[in-house]
C-alpha positions in Angstrom: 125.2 96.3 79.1 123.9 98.1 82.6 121.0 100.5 82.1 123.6 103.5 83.7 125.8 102.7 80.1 122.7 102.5 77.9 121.8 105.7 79.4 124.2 108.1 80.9 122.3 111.3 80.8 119.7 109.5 83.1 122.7 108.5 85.4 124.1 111.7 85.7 120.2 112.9 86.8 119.9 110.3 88.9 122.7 111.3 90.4 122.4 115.0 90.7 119.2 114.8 92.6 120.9 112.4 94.7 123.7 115.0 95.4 120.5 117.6 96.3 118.8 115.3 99.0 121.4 113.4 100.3 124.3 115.2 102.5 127.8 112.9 102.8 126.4 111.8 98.7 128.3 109.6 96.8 127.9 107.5 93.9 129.5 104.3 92.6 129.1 101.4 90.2 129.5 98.3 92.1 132.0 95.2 91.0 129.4 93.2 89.3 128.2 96.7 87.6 125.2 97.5 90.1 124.5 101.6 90.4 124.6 102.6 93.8 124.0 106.2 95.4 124.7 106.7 99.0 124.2 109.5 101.7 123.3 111.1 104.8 119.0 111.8 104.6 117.4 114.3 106.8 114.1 113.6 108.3 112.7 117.1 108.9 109.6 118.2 109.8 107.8 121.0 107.2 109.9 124.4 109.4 113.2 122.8 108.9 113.3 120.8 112.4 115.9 118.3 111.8 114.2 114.9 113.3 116.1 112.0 112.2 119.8 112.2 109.8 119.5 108.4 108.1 122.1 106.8 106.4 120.9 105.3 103.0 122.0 103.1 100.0 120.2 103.4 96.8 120.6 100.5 94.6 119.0 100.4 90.8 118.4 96.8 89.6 120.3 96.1 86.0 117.7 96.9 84.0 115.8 100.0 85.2 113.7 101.9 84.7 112.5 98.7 82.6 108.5 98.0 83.0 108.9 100.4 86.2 111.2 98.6 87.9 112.1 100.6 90.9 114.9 101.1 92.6 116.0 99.4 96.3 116.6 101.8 99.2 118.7 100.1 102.2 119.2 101.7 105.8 122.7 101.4 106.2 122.6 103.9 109.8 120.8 103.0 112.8 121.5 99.3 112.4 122.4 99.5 116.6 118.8 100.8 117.4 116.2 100.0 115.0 115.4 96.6 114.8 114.4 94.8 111.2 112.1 92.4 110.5 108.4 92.1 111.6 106.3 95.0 111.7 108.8 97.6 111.3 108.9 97.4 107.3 112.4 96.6 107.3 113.6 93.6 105.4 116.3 91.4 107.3 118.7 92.3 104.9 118.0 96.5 106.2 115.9 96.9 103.0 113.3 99.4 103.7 109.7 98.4 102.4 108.1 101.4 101.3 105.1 100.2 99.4 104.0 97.7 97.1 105.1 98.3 93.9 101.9 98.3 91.7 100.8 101.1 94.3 103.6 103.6 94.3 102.5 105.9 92.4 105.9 106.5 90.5 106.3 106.7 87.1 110.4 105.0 87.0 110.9 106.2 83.1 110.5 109.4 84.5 113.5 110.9 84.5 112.8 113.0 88.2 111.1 109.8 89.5 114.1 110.2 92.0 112.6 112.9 93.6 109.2 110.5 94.1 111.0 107.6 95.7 112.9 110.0 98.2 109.1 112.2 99.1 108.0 108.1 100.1 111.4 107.8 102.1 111.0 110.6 103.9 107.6 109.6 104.9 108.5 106.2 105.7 111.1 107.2 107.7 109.3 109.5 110.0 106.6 106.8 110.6 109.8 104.3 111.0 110.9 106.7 114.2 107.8 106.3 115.8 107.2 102.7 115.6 110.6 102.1 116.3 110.4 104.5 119.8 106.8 102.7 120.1 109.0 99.0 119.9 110.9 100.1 122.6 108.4 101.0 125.1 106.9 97.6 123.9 110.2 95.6 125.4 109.7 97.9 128.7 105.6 97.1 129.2 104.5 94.2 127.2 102.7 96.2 125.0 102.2 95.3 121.1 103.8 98.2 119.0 101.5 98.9 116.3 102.8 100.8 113.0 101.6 104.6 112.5 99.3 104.4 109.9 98.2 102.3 107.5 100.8 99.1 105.6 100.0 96.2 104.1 100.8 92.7 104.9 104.6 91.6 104.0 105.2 89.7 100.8 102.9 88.1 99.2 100.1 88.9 101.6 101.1 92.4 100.8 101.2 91.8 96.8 97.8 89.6 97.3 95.9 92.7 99.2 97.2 95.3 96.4 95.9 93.2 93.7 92.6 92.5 95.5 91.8 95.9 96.5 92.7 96.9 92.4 90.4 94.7 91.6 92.9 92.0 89.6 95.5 92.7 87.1 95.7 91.4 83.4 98.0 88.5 82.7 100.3 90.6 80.4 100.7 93.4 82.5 103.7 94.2 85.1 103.6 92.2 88.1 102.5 93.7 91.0 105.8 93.2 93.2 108.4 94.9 90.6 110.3 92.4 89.3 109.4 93.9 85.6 108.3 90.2 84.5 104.5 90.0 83.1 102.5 89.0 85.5 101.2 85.3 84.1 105.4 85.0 84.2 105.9 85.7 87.4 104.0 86.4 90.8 100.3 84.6 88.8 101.1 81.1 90.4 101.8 82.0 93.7 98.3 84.5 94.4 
């Protein structure tokens, strides 16, 4: 059984503070029973300024909000001018890669956790314009287009700085890169 038919009251949440944030929203349950939410997101700036309209997908993995498993956020506009991969944050499959898990911040099992996730969107996104304008001007002079702000390292580099800079993690406790496995069970081997 999904974690959207264990829980229905949270689905419905989930999806009314989807309905708030995201213009065009809709909401589905995918064939193999994955819960999706999907929508138009504005990137404004703090007056209203409209700087960026974003198409998004929201997928929940099958057991959330499980150990703080989080929820994966896919760019499904822009595809035909942002380019994925490298240092713009955006996984090969259009996954956005908004933080290392362990450093989020976001309490999952909170039921407005939703309105976390899309506050780190929103900032992501904004910095994703710049690097992406700073990209292209890259291709025209040879320069190296340097992301606004600071990131971490991608995979396990990324996981590997987290954990370093917390200075370790327990065996027993979540791992650090959101799977919802203890730690020893999943990413231990591999740092």
């Amino acid at each position: 059984m999904q974690w959207h038919e264990q829980a229905p009251l949270r689905w419905e949440q989930e999806r009314t503070i989807a309905s708030e944030l995201l213009q065009d929203f809709q909401a589905e349950i995918s064939g193999d029973g994955t819960a999706i939410l999907r929508g138009i997101f504005e990137v404004t700036s703090e007056h209203g300024h409209i700087y960026e309209r974003v198409g998004l997908r929201v997928e929940y993995p099958p057991t959330f909000p499980v150990r703080n498993q989080h929820p994966n956020v896919y760019l499904e506009s822009h595809r035909d001018r942002w380019k994925n991969g490298g240092n713009s944050h955006i996984e090969p499959d259009w996954r956005l890669c908004l933080f290392v898990p362990i450093e989020s911040g976001i309490d999952f099992a909170d039921s407005i956790s939703l309105n976390d996730l899309f506050a780190v969107v929103h900032t992501f996104l904004f910095k994703e314009r710049i690097y992406q304008r700073r990209l292209a001007m890259s291709r025209l002079n040879g320069s190296i287009a340097e992301w606004p702000g600071q990131d971490r390292s991608h995979g396990l580099r990324g996981i590997r700085e987290a954990v370093r800079e917390r200075g370790g993690i327990g065996r027993n406790e979540p791992c650090p890169c959101g799977s919802g496995k203890k730690f020893k069970r999943c990413h231990l081997g591999k740092l």
